[in-house]
Structures are given as C-alpha cells and as structure tokens.
N, C-alpha and C positions, 0 to 999 in steps of 0.2 A: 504494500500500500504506500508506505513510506517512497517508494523509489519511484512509485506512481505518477505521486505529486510533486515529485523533482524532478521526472522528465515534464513535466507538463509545463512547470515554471522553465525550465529550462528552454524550451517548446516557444515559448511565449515570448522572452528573451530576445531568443536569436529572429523571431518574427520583426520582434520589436525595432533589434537593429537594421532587418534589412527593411522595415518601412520608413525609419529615418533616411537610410541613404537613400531612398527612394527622393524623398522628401527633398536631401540637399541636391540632389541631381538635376529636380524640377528650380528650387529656387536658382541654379545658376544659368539654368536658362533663359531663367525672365529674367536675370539680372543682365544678364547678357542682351536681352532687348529694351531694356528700359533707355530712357533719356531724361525724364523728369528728374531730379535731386533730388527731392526726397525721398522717392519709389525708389529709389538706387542705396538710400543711405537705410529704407527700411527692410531691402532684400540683405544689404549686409549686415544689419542686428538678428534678422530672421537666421541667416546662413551661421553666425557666432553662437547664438542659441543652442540650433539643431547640433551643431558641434559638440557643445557642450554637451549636451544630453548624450549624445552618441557615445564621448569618452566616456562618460558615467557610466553608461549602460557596458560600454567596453572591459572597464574596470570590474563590473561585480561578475561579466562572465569569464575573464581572467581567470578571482578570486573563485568560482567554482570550475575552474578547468575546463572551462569549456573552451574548445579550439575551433577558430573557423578558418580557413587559410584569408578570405576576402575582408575580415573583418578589422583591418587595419588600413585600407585602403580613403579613410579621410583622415 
C-alpha cells in the first residue's frame, strides 16, 4: 500500500515537471512574439517563476531518487 502511494506521488511529480516545461516552452514563444514592454517584462517574471517552481519541484525528486535523464534541461 505504502509503495502505492509513493508511486503515485511520484507519478504526479514527474507529470508535474513535464507540464511546467510545457508551460516554459509556450511562454518563450510569446515572449519571442511580443513587442509591447510590459507583455515582455510580464513573460519574463512569468518565465522566472515557472523556473522557480521547476527547481523546487527538481529538488524534492532528487531528494526521493527519482531520475529522469530530460529533467535538467531548464
């Protein structure tokens, strides 16, 4: 049961990573179209964020051994 609900979180996790890099992949494409200044300077606080969250999320699958080869790729 125990190992259940550690693959499951586990499961969830690595979801979790690839829908952020999902996430930053889209925001650097409107960053890449944008010309307005602010819509520019709000794709890079957005892009800094998801980053953020991303090493987080990097770090606790680390911390449980979880290895993915792609998941160092931001």
């Amino acid at each position: 049961m125990l190992k259940n609900m550690e693959a499951t979180e586990n499961s969830g996790l690595i979801e979790e990573l690839e829908r952020i890099a999902d996430q930053v992949k889209a925001n650097e494409q409107l960053f890449n179209m944008m010309t307005d200044d602010e819509m520019i300077e709000a794709a890079i606080f957005e892009q800094r964020s998801l980053q953020a969250r991303y090493a987080y999320l990097l770090k606790i699958a680390r911390e449980k051994g979880i290895k993915i080869d792609y998941m160092d790729r931001l």
